[in-house]
DSSP file (Angstrom, degrees, kcal/mol; ACC not computed):
  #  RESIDUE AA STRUCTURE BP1 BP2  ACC     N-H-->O    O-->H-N    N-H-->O    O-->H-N    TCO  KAPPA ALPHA  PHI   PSI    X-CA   Y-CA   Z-CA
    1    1 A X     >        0   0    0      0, 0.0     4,-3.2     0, 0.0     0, 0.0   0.000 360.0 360.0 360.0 -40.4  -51.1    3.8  -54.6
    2    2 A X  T  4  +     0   0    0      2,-0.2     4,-0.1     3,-0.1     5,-0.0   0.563 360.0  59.0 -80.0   1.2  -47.1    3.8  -55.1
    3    3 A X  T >4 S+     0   0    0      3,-0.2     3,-1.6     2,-0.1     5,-0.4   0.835 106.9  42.8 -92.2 -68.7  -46.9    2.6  -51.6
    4    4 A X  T 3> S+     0   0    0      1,-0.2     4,-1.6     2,-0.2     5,-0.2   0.915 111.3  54.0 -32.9 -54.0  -49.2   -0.9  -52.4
    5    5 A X  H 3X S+     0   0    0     -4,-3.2     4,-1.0     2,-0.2    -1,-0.2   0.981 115.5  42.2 -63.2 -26.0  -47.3   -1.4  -55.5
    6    6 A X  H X> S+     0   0    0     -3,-1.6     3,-0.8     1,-0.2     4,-0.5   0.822 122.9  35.7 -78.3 -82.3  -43.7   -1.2  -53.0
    7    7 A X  H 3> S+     0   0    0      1,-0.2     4,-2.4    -4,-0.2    -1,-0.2   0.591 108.3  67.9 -77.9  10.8  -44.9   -3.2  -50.1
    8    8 A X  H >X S+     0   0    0     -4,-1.6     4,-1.7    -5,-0.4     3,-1.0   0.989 112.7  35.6 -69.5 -66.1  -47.2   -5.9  -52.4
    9    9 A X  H <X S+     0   0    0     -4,-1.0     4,-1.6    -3,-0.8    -1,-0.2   0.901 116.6  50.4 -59.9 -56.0  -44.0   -7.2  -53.8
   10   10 A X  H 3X S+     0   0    0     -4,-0.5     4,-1.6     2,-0.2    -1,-0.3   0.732 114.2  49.9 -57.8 -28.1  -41.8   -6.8  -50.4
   11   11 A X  H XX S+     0   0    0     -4,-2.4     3,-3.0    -3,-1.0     4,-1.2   0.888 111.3  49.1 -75.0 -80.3  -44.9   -8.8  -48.6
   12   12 A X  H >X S+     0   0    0     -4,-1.7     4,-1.6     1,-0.3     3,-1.5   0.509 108.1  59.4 -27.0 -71.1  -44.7  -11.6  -51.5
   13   13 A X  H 3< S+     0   0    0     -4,-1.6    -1,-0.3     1,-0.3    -2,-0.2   0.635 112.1  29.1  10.0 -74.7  -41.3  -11.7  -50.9
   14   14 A X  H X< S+     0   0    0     -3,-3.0     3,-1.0    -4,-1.6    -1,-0.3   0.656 110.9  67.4 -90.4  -4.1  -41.1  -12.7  -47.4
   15   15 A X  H << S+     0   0    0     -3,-1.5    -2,-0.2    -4,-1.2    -3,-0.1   0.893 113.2  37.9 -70.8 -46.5  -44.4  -14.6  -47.5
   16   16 A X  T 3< S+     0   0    0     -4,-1.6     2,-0.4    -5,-0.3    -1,-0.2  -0.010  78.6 126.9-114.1  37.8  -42.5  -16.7  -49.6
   17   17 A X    <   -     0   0    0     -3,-1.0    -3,-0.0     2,-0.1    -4,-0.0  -0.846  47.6-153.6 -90.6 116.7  -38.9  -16.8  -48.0
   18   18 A X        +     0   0    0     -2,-0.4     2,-0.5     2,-0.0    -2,-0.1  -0.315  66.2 116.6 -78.0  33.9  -38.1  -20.8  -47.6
   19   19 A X  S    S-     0   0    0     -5,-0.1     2,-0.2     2,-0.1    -2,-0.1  -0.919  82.2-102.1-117.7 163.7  -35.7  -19.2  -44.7
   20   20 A X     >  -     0   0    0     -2,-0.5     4,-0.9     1,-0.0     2,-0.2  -0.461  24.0-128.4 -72.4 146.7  -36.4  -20.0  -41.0
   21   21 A X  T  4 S+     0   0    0      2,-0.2     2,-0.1    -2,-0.2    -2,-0.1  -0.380 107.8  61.1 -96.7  48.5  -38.3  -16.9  -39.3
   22   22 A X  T >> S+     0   0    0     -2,-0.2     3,-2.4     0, 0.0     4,-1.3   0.423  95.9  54.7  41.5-102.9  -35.2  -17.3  -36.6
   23   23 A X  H 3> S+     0   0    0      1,-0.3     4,-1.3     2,-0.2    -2,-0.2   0.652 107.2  50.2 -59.2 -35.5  -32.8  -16.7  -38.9
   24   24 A X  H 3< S+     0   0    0     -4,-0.9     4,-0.3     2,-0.2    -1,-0.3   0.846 113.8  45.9 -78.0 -22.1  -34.7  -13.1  -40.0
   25   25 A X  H <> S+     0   0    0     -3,-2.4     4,-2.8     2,-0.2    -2,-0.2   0.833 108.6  53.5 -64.3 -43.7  -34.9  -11.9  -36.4
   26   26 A X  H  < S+     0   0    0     -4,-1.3     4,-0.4     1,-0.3    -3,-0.2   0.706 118.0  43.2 -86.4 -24.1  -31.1  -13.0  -35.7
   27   27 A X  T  X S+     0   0    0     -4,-1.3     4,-1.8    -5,-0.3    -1,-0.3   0.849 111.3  47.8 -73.6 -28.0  -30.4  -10.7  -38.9
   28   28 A X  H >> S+     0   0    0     -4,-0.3     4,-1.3     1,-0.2     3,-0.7   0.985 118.3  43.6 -68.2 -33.4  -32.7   -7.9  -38.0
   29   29 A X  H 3X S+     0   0    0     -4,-2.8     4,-1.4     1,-0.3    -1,-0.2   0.567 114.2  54.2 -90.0  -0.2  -31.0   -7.9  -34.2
   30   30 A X  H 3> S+     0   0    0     -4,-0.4     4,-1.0     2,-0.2    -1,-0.3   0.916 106.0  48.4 -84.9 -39.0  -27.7   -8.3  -35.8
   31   31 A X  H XX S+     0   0    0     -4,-1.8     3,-1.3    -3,-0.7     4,-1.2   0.935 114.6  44.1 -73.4 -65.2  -28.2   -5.3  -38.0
   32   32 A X  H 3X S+     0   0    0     -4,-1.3     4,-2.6     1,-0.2    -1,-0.3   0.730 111.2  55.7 -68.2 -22.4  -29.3   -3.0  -35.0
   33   33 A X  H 3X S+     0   0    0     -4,-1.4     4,-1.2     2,-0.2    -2,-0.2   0.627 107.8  49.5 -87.0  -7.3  -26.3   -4.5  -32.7
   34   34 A X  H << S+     0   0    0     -3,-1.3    -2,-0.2    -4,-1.0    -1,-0.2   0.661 117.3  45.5-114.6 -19.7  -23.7   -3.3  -35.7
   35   35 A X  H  < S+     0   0    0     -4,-1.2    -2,-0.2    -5,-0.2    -3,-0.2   0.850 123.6  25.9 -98.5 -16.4  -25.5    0.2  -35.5
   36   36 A X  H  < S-     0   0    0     -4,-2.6    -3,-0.2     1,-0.3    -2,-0.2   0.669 123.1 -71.1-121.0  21.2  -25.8    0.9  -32.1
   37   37 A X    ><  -     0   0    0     -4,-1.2     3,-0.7    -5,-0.1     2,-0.4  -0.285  50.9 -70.0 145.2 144.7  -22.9   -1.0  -30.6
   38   38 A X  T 3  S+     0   0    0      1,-0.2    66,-3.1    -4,-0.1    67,-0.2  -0.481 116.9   9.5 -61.6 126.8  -21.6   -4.8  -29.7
   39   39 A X  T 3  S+     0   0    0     -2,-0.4    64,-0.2    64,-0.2    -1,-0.2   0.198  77.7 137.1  92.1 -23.3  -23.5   -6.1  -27.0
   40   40 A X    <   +     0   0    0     -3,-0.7     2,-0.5    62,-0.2    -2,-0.1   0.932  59.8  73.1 -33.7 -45.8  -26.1   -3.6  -26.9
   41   41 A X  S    S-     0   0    0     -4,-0.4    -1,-0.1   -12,-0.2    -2,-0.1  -0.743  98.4-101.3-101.0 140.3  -28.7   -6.5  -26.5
   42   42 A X        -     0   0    0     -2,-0.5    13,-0.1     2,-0.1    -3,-0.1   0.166  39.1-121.5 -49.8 149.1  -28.8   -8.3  -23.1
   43   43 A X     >  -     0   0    0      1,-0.1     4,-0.7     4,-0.0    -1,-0.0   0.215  17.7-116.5 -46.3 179.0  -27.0  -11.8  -22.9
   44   44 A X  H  > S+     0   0    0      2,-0.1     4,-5.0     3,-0.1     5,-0.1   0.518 113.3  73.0-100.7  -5.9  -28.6  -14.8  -22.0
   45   45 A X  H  4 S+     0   0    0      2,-0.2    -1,-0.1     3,-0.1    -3,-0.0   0.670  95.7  47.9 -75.6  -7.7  -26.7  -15.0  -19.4
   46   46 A X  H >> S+     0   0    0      2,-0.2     3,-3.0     3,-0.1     4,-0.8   0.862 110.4  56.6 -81.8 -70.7  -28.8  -12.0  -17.7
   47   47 A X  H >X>S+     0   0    0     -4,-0.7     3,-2.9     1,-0.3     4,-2.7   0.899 108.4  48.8 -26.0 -70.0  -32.0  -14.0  -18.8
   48   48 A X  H 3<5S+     0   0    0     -4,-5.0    -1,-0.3     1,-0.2    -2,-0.2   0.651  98.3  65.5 -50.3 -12.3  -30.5  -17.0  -16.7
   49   49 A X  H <45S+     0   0    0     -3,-3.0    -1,-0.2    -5,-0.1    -2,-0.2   0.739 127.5   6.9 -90.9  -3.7  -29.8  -15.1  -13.7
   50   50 A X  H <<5S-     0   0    0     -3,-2.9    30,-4.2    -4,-0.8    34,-0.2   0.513  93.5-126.0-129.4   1.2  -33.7  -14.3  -13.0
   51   51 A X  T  <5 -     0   0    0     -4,-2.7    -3,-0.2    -5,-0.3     2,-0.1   0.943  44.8-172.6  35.8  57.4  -34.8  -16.5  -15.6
   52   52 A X      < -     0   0    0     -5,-1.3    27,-0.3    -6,-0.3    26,-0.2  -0.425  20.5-138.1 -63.6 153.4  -36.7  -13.3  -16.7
   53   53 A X  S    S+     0   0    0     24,-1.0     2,-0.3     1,-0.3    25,-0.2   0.812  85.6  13.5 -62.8 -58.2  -39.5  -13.6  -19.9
   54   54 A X  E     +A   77   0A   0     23,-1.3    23,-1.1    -7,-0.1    -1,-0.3  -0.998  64.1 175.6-136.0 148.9  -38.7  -10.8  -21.4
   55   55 A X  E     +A   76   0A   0     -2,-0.3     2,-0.3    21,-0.2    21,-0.3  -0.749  12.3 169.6-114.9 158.1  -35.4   -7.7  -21.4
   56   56 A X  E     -A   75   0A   0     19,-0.8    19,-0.7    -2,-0.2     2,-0.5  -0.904  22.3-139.6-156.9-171.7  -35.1   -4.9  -23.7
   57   57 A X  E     -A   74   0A   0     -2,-0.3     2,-0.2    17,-0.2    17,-0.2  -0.999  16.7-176.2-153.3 125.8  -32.8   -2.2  -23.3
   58   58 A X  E     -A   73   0A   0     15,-2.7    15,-1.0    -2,-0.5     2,-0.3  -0.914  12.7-150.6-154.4 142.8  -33.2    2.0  -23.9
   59   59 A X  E     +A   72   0A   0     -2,-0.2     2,-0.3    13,-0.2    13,-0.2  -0.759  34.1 138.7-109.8 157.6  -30.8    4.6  -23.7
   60   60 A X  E     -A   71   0A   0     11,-2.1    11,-4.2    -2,-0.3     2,-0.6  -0.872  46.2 -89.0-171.0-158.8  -31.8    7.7  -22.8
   61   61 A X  E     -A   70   0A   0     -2,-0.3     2,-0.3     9,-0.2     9,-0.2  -0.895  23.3-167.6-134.3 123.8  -31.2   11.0  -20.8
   62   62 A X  E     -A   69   0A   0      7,-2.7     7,-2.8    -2,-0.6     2,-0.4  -0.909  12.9-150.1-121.1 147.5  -32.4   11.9  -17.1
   63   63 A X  E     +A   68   0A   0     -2,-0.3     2,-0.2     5,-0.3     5,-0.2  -0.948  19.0 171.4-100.3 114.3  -32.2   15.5  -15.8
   64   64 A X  E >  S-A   67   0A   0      3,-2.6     3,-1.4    -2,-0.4    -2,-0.0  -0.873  71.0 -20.3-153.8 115.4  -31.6   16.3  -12.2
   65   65 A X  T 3  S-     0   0    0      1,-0.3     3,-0.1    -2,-0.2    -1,-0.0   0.806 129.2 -49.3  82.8   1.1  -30.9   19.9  -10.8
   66   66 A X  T 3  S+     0   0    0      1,-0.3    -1,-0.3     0, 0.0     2,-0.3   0.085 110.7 124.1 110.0 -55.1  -29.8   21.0  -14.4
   67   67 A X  E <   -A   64   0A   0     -3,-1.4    -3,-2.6     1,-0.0     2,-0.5  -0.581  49.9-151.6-104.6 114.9  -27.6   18.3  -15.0
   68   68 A X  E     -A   63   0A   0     -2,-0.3     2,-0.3    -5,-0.2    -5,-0.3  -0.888  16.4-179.8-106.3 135.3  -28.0   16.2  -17.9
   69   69 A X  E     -A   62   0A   0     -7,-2.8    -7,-2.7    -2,-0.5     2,-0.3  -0.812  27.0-131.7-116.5 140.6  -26.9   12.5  -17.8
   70   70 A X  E     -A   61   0A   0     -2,-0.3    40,-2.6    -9,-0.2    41,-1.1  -0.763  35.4-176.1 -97.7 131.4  -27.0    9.6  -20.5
   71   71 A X  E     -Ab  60 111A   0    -11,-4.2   -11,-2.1    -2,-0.3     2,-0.6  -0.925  24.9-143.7-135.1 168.3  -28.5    6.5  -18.8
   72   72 A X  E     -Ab  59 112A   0     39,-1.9    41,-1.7    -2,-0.4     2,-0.6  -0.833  16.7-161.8-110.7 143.4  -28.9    3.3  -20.0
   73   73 A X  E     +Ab  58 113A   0    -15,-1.0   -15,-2.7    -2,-0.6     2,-0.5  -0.877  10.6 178.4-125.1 112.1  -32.3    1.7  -18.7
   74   74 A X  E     -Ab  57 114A   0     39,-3.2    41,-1.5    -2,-0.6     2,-0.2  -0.977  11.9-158.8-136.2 136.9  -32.5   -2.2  -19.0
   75   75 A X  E     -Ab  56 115A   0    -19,-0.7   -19,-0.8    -2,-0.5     2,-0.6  -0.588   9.7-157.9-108.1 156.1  -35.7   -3.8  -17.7
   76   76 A X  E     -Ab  55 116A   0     39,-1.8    41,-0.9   -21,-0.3     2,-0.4  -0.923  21.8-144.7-125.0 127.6  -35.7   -7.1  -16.9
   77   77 A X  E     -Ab  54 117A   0    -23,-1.1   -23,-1.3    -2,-0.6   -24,-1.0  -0.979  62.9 -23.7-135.1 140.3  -40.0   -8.8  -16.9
   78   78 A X  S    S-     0   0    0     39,-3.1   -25,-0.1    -2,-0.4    40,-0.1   0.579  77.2-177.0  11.0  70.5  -41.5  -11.2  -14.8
   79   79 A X        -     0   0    0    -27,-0.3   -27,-0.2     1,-0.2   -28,-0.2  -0.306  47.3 -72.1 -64.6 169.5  -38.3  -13.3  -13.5
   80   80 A X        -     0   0    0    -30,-4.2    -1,-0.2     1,-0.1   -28,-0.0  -0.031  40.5-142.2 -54.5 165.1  -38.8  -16.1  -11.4
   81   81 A X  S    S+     0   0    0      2,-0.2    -1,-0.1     3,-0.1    -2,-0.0   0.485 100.8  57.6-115.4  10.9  -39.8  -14.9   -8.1
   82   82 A X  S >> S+     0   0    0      2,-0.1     3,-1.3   -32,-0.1     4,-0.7   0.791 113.8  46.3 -92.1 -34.0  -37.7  -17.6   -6.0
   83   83 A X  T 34 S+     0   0    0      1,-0.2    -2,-0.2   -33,-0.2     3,-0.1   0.858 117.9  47.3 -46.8 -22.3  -34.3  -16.0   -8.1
   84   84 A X  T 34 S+     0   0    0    -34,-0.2    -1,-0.2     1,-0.2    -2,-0.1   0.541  95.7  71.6-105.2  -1.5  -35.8  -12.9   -7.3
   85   85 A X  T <4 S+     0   0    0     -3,-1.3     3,-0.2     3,-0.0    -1,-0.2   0.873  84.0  67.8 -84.6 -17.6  -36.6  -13.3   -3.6
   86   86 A X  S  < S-     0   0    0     -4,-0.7     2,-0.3     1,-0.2     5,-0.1   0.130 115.8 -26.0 -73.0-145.5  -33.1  -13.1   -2.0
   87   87 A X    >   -     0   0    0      1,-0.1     3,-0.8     2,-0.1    -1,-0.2  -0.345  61.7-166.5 -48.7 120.8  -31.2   -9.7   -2.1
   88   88 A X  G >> S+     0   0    0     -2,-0.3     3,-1.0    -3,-0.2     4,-0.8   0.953  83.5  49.6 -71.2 -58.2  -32.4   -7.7   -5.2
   89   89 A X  G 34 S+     0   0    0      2,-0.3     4,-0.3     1,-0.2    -1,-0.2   0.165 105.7  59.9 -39.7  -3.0  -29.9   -5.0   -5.5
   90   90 A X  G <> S+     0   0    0     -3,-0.8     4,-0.6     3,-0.1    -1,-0.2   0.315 110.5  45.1-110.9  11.6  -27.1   -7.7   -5.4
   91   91 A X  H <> S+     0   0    0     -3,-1.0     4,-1.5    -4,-0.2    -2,-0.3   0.709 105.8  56.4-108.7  -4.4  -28.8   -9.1   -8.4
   92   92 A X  H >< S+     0   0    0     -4,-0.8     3,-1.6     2,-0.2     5,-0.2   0.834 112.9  44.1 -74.7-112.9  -29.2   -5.8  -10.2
   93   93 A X  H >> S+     0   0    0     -4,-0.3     4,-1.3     1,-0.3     3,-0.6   0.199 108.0  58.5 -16.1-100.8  -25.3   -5.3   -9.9
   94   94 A X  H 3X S+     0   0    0     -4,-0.6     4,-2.6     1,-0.3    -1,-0.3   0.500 114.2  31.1 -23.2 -73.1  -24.9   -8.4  -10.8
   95   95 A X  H XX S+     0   0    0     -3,-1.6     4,-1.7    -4,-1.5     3,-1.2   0.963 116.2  62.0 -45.8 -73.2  -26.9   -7.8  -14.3
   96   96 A X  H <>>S+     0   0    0     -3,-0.6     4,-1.5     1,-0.3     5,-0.7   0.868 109.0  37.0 -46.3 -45.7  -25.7   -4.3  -14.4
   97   97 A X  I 3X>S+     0   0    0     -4,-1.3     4,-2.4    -5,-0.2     5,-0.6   0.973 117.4  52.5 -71.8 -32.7  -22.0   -5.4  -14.6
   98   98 A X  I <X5S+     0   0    0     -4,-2.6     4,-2.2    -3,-1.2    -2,-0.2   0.984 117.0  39.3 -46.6 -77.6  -22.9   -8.4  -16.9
   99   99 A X  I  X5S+     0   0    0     -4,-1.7     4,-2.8     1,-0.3    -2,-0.1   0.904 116.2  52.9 -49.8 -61.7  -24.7   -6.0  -19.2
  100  100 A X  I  <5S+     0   0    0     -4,-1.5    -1,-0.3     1,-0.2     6,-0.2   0.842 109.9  50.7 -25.8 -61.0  -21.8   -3.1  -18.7
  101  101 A X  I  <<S+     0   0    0     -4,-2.4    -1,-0.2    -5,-0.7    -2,-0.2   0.991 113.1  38.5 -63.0 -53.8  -19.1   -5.6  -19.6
  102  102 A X  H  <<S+     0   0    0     -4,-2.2     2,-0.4    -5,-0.6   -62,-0.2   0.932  99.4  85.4 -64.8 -26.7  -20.5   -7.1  -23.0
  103  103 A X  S >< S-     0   0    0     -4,-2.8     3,-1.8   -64,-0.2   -64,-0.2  -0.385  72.2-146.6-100.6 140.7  -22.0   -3.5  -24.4
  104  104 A X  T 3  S+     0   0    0    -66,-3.1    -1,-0.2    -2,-0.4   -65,-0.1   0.626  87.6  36.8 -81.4  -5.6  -19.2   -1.5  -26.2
  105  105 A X  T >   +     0   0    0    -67,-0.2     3,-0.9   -69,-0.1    -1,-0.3  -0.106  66.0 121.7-117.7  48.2  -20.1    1.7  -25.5
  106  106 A X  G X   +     0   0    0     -3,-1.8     3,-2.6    -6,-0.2    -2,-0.1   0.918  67.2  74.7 -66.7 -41.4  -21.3    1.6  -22.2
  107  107 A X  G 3  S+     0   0    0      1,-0.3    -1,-0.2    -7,-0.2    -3,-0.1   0.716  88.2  67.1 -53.7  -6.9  -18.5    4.3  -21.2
  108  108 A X  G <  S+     0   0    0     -3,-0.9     2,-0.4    28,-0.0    -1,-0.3   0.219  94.2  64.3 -68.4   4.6  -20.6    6.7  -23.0
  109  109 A X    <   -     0   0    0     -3,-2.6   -38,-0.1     1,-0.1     3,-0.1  -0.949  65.2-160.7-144.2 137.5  -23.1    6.5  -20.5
  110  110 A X  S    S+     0   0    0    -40,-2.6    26,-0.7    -2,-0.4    27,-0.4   0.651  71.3  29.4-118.5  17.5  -22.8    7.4  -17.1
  111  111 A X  E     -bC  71 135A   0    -41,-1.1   -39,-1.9    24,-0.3    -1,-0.2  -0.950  60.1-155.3-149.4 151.4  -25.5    5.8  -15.1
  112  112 A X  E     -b   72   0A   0     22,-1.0    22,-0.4    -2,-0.3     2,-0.2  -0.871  12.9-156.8-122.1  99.0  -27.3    2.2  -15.7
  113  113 A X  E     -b   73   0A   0    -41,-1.7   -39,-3.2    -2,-0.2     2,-0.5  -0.478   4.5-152.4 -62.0 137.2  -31.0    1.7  -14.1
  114  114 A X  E     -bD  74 132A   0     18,-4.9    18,-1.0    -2,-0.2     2,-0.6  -0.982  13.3-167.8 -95.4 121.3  -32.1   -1.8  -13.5
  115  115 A X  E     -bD  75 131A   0    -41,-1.5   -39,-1.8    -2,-0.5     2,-0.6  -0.857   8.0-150.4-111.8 122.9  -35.8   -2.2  -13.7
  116  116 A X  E     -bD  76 130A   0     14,-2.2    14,-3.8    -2,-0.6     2,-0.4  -0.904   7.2-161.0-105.1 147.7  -37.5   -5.1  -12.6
  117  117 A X  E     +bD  77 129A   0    -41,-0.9   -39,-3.1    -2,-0.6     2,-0.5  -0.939  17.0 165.4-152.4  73.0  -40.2   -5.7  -14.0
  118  118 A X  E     - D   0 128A   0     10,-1.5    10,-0.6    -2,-0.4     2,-0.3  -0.933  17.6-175.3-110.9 122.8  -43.8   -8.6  -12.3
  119  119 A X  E     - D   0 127A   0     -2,-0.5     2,-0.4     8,-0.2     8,-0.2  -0.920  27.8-107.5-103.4 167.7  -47.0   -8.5  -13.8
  120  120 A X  E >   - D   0 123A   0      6,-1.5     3,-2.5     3,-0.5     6,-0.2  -0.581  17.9-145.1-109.1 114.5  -50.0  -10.1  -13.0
  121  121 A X  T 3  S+     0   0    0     -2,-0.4     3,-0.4     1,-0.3    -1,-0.2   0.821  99.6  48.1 -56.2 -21.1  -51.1  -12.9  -15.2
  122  122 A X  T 3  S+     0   0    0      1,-0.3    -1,-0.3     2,-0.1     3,-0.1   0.544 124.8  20.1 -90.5  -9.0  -54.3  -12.1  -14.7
  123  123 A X  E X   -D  120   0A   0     -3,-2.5     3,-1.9     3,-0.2    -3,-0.5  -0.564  58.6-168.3-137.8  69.9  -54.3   -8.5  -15.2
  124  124 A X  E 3  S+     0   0A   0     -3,-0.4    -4,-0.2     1,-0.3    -2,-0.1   0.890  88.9  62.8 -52.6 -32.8  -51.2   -7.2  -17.3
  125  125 A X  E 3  S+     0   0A   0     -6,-0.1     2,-0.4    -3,-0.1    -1,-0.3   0.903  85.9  71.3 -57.0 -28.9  -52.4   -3.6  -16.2
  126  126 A X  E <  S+     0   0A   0     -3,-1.9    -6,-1.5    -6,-0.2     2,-0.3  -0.611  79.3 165.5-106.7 123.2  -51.9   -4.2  -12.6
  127  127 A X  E     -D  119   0A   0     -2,-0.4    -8,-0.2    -8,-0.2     2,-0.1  -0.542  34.3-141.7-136.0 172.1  -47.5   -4.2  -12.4
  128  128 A X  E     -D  118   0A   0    -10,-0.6   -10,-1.5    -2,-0.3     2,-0.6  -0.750  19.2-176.0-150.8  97.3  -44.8   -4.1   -9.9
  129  129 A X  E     +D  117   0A   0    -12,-0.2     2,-0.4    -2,-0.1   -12,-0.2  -0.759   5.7 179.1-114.4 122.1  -41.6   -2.1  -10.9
  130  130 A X  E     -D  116   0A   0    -14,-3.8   -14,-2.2    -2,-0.6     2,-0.3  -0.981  13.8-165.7-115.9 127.1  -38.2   -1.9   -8.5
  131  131 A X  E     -D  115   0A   0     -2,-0.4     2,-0.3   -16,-0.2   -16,-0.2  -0.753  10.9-171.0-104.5 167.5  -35.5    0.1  -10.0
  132  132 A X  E     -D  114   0A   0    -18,-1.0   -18,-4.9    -2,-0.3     2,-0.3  -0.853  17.4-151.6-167.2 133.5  -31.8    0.1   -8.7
  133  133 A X        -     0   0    0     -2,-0.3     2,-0.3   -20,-0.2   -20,-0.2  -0.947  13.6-175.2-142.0 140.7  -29.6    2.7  -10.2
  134  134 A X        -     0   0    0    -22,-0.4   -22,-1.0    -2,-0.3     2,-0.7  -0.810  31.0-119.3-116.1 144.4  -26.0    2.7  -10.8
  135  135 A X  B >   -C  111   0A   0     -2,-0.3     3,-2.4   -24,-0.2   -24,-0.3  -0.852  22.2-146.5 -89.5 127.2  -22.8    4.8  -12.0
  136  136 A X  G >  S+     0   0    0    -26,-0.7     3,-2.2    -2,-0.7    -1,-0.2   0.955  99.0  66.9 -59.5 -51.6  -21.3    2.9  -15.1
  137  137 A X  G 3  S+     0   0    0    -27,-0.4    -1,-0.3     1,-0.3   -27,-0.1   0.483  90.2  71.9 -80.5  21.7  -17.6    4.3  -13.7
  138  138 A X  G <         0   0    0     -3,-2.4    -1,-0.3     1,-0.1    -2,-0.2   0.681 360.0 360.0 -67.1 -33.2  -18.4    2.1  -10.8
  139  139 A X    <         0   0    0     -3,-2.2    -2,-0.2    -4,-0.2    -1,-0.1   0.181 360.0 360.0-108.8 360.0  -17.8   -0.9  -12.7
């Protein structure tokens, strides 16, 4: 019950925020970029190079052999496919150093996957996923 009386008000609230719903996304992502680093979410200028739909970005930890490594994994969804038909791996560097320059702790991290990312409009189960994986002290 003392959770309906908290969010009742917090819904009324934003139901009835005369602010742009833009302007509450561009706080929330501002608010996650100031905790987990500048740059942390992809440019647009990584959108424009495959004129992907959607990016997101997650850091995380791969094991190999023993050895644990922090990698950063940013997936890239259903770019164009004539940007995507030449070389693929010289457009993954490409992103990867793009991303790798703007995020402010990337030197914490020692490998960056690119995943690209096609699904099938007609079926979102049915997918197509290319990775190309990097070392961050490459760059």
């Amino acid at each position: 019950m003392k959770r309906i009386l908290f969010l009742l008000p917090v819904f009324f609230l934003f139901s009835q925020c005369s602010c742009k719903p833009e302007e509450l996304f561009k706080l929330a992502f501002t608010g996650l970029e100031s905790l987990m680093g500048e740059g942390f979410l992809p440019s647009e200028e990584i959108r424009n190079l495959g004129n992907f739909q959607g990016m997101s970005v997650q850091l995380g930890q791969s094991s190999v052999d023993g050895i644990t490594e922090a990698v950063i994994f940013l997936r890239l969804e259903n770019g164009d496919p004539a940007k995507l038909s030449g070389q693929r791996e010289i457009l993954a560097r490409k992103c990867a150093e793009l991303y790798l320059k703007d995020f402010e702790k990337a030197m914490d991290y020692q490998k960056i996957t690119i995943q690209f990312i096609q699904t099938d409009p007609n079926d979102p189960q049915n997918m197509a996923l290319e990775e190309y994986t990097f070392e961050v002290s490459d760059f």
